[in-house]
C-alpha positions in Angstrom: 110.2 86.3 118.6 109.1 88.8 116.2 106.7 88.2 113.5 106.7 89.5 109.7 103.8 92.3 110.8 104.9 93.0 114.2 106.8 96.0 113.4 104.0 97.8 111.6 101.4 96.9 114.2 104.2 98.9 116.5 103.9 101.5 114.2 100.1 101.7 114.3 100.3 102.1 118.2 102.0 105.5 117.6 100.6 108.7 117.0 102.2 110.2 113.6 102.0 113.8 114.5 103.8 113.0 117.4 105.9 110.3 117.0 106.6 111.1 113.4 110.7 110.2 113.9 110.3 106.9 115.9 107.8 106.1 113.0 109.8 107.0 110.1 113.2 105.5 111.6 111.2 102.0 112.2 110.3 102.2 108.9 113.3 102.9 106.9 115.8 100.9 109.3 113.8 98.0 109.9 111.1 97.3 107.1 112.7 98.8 104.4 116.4 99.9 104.2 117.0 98.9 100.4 113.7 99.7 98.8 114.1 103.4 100.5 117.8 103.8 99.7 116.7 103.3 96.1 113.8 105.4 96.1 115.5 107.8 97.3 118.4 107.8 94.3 115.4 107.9 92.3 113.9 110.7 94.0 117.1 112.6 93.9 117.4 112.0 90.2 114.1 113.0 89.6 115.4 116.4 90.5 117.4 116.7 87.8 114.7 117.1 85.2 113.9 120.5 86.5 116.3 122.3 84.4 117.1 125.0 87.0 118.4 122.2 89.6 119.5 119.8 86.6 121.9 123.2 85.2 122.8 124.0 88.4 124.1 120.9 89.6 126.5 120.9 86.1 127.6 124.4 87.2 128.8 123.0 90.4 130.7 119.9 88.9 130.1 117.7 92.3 128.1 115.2 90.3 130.0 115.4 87.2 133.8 115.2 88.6 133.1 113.9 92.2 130.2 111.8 92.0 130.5 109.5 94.5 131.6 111.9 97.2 128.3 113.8 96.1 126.2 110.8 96.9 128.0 109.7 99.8 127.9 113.2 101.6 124.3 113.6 100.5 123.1 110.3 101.7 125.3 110.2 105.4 124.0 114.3 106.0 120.4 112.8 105.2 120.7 109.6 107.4 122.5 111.3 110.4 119.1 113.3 111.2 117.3 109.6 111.0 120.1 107.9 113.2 120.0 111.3 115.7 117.0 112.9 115.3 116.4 116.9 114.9 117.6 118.4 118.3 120.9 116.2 119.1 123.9 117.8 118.0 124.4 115.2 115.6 121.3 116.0 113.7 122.1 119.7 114.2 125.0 119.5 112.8 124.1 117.7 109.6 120.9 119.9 109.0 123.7 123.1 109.5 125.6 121.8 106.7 122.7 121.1 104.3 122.0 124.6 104.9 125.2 126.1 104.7 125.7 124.1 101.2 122.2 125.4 100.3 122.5 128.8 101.4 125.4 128.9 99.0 123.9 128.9 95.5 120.8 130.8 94.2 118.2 128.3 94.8 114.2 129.3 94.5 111.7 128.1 97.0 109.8 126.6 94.7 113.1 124.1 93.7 113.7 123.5 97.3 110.0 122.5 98.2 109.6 120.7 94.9 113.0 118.4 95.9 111.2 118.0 99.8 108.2 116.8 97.8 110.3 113.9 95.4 111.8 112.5 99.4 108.0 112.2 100.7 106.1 110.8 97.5 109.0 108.8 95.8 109.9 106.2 98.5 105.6 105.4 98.8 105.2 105.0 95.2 108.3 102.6 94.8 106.9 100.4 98.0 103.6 100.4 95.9 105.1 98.9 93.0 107.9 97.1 94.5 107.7 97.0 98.5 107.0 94.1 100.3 104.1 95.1 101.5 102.5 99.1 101.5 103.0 101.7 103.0 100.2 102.5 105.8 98.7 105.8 106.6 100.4 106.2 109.7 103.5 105.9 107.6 102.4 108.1 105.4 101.5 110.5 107.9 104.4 110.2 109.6 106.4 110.7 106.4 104.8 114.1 105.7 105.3 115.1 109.5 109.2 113.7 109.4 109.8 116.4 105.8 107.7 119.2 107.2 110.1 119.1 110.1 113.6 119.1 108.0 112.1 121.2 104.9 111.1 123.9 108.3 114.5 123.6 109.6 115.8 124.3 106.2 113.9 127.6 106.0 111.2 126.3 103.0 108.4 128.2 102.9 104.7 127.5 102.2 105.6 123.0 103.0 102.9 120.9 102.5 101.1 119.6 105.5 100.0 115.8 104.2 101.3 113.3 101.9 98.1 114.3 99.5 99.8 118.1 99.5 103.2 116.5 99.0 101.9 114.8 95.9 99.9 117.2 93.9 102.7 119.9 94.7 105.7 116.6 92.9 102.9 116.8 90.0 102.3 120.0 89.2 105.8 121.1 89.6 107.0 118.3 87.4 104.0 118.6 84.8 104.7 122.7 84.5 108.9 122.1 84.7 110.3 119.2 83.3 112.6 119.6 80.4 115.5 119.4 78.3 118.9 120.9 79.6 122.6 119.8 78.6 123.8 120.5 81.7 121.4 118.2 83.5 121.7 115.6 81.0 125.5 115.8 81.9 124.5 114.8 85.5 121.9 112.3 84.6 124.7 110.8 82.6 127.5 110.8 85.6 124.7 109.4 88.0 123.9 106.4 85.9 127.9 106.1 86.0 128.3 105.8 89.5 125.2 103.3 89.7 126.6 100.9 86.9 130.7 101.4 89.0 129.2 99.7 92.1 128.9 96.6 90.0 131.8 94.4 88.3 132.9 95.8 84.7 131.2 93.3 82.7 127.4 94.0 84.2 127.8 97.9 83.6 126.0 98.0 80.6 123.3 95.7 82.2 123.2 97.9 84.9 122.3 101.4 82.9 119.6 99.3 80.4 117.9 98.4 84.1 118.1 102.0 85.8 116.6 103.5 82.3 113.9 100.6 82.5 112.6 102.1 85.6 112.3 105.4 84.7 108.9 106.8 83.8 108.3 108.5 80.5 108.2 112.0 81.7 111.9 111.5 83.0 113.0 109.4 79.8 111.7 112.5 77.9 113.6 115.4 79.7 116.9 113.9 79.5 115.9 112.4 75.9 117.0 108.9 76.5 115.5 106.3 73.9 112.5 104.2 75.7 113.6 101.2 77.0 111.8 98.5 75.1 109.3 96.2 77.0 111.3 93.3 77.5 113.9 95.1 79.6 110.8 96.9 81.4 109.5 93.7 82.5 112.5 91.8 83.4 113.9 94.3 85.2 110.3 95.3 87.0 109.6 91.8 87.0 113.2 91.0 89.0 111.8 93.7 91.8 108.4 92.3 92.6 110.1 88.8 92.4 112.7 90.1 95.1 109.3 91.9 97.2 107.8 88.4 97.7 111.0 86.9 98.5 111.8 89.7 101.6 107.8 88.9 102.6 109.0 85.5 103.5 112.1 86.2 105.6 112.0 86.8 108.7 111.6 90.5 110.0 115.0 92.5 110.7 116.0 92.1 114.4 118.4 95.3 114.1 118.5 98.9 112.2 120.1 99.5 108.4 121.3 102.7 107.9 122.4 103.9 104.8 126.0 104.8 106.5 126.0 101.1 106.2 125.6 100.6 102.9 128.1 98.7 100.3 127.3 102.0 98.1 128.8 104.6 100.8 132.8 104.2 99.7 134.9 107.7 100.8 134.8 107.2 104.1 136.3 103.4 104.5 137.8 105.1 108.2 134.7 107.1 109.1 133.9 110.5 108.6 132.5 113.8 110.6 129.4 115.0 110.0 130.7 118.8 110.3 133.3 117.8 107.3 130.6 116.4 105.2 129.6 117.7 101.9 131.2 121.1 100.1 132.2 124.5 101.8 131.6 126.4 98.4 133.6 129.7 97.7 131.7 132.7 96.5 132.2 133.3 92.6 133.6 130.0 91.8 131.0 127.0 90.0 127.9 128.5 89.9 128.3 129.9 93.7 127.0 133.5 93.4 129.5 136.4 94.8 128.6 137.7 98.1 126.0 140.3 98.0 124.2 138.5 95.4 123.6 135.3 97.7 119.3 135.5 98.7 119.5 136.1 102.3 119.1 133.2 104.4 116.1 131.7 105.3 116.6 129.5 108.5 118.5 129.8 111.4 121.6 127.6 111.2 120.3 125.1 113.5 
């Protein structure tokens, strides 16, 4: 029977270079398929504070007028690769449409690289504060292998090659970009939205005062929210650690979570294809630049 601390000492018999994907996919399937789904709303969110991605996002109206499709397509496209891997077709496929969707819109390096950086750092500092247990270098490692890997299939230049590069490049980016934009306030607004709708009516309000309460003061600034107020800080931080000790005692997961699985994913209630995930964006229309004006691609589509 397997033991709380089984599954990790697995981990630690791999080597994270190597086997960066069987790491990673033990990881977020087994030890911690809610704490990284959230960390990784967060880390997308995040994004948003960079007025360049925050705008652009408003241009584009998917998470404005189609929210949850947005966050469905983004999260299957993203968990496909984990599920599949890099070379099947399946995780072709889903890193082809990532890119096609990219590829699409005006988007700097320096955005795309800073948004690798929020998938690698955010998850570790949410398991610090509100994991189980910690992450362990191997995971860490393994992280920063797993993102090098997609951010080189997605034609990002100059990546990061540890978790410590990962983090100073979030930190600097943030420190020298974060700021005000309507647009991205917009989105900020219609993400909190979609969190609060996954909950009955009466607990929506409940739901927003606990997603501000975990936001960090650099985030509360750019989108010039009012500070929550400590009380709500601690319950709601209080509620998380509380939950942490609880999962410690259960029993370990005996099979994978993936995020197709969650109660959150709700547009595909008869399944979906991967290759009709996400937007097919036409040239000129929402923020999608005309062709000729498009930066040349980057990647090859696979």
């Amino acid at each position: 029977m397997v033991q709380r601390y089984d599954r990790l000492k697995e981990i630690q018999r791999l080597d994270p270079e190597r086997d960066f994907l069987e790491i990673y996919r033990l990881t977020v399937t087994y030890e911690f398929p809610w704490d990284v789904t959230r960390a990784l709303e967060l880390a997308l969110y995040r994004t948003y504070a960079v007025p360049s991605i925050g705008r652009l996002l408003d241009e584009t109206a998917e998470l404005t007028e189609r929210t949850q499709k947005r966050y469905d397509d983004t999260a299957l496209l993203l968990d496909t690769v984990v599920e599949h891997g890099f070379d099947t077709e399946e995780g072709r496929t889903a890193v082809r449409r990532i890119n096609q969707m990219h590829r699409s819109y005006d988007i700097s390096n320096d955005d795309m690289r800073y948004v690798l950086c929020t998938f690698v750092v955010t998850p570790k500092r949410w398991l610090d504060e509100f994991g189980w247990r910690r992450l362990s270098d191997h995971e860490l490692r393994a992280f920063a292998a797993y993102y090098r890997t997609l951010g080189a299939r997605m034609g990002i230049k100059d990546l990061p090659q540890s978790y410590e590069e990962f983090e100073r490049t979030l930190d600097t980016y943030e420190h020298e970009h974060f700021g005000w934009d309507e647009g991205a306030r917009r989105v900020s607004d219609a993400t909190l939205a979609l969190m609060a709708s996954w909950y009955p009516a009466p607990l929506a309000p409940l739901v927003r005062g606990a997603s501000l309460a975990l936001l960090d003061d650099s985030l509360l600034r750019a989108f010039r929210y009012d500070r929550p107020g400590p009380v709500a800080r601690g319950l709601t931080r209080g509620a998380l650690r509380l939950r942490a000790r609880a999962v410690r005692l259960l029993p370990p997961r005996r099979k994978p979570h993936y995020a197709r699985q969650n109660p959150e994913i709700k547009g595909y209630p008869d399944g979906y294809e991967v290759a009709a995930l996400g937007t097919f964006p036409t040239p000129g229309v929402r923020g999608c630049p005309v062709p000729g004006h498009r930066r040349p691609a980057e990647a090859p589509a696979e």
